[in-house]
N, C-alpha and C positions, 0 to 999 in steps of 0.2 A: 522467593525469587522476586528481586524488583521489576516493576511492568515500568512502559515506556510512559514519560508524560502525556495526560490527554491531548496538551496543546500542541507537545510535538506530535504526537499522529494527526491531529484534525488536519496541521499542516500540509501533511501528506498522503492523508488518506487516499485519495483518488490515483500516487503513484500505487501503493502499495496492491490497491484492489487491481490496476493494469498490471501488474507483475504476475498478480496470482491468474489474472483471466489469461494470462498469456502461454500458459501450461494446458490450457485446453477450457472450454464453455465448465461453469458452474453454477450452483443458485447459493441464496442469502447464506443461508445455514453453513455450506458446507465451505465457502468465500471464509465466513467468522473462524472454524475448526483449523482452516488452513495457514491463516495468519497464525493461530496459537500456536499452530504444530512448528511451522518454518522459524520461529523465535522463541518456541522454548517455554510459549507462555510470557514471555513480556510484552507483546502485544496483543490485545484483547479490542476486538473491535465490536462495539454495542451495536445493536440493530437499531437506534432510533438516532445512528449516524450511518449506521450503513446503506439503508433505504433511499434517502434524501441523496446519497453521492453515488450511489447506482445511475439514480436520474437523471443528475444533474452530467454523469459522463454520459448520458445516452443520447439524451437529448444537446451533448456537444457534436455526436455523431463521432466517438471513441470505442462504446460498446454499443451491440446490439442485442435485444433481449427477445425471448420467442418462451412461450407459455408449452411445454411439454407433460406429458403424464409420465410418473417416475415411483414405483412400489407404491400403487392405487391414490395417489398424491398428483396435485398437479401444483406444478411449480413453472419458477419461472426462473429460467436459464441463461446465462449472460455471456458473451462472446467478448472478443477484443475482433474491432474491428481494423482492415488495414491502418487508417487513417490514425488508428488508437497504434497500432505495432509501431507508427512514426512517432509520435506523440512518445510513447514509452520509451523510446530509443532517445530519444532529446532529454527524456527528465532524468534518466538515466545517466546520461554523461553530464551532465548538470550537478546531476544528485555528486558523483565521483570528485567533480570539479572543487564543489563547496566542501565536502569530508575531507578532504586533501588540505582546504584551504584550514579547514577547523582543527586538522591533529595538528599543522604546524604551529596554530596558536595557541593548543593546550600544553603540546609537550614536554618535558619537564625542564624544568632553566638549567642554563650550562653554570650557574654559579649561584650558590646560595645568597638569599636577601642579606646573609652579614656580612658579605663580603665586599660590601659598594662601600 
């Protein structure tokens, strides 16, 4: 099964993780499981990207994050905060806007190149 390119995820890593946190608080591990489940396995997000954009949305004040104990483990749990629910909601119709804009440019010509 082909996975998505890294460039395109690194792109949007940070909607992807807002999607996922938006289904309810998770931690690293189970954030990483999620992505592969919801795509089948074409995207695959590494932990030594995932960590660094955890942060970097937390400290925009998108997620919030709270250190919990979970089967003799303690981890640390990540919410989507209001401010992130707006933020999601914008990348979201964004995201729609440019896919829209991109199938029209891919899809397939109404006349063959022998035909000009």
């Amino acid at each position: 099964m082909p996975r998505t390119d890294d460039k395109l995820l690194e792109g949007n890593l940070a909607t992807v993780l807002m999607a996922i946190l938006s289904d309810g608080p998770s931690y690293g591990y189970a954030i990483i499981v999620e992505a592969e489940e919801r795509t089948g396995g074409r995207l695959r997000v590494r932990q030594n990207a995932l960590y660094p954009a955890l942060h970097k949305l937390e400290g925009r004040g998108l997620i919030a994050g709270e250190w919990r104990q979970a089967g003799g483990r303690r981890r640390r749990y990540y919410r989507l905060t209001p401010r992130g629910r707006k933020e999601l909601e914008r990348r979201r119709a964004r995201w729609r806007e440019f896919a829209a804009s991109m199938n029209d440019v891919l899809r397939e010509p109404r006349y063959a190149p022998a035909d000009l």
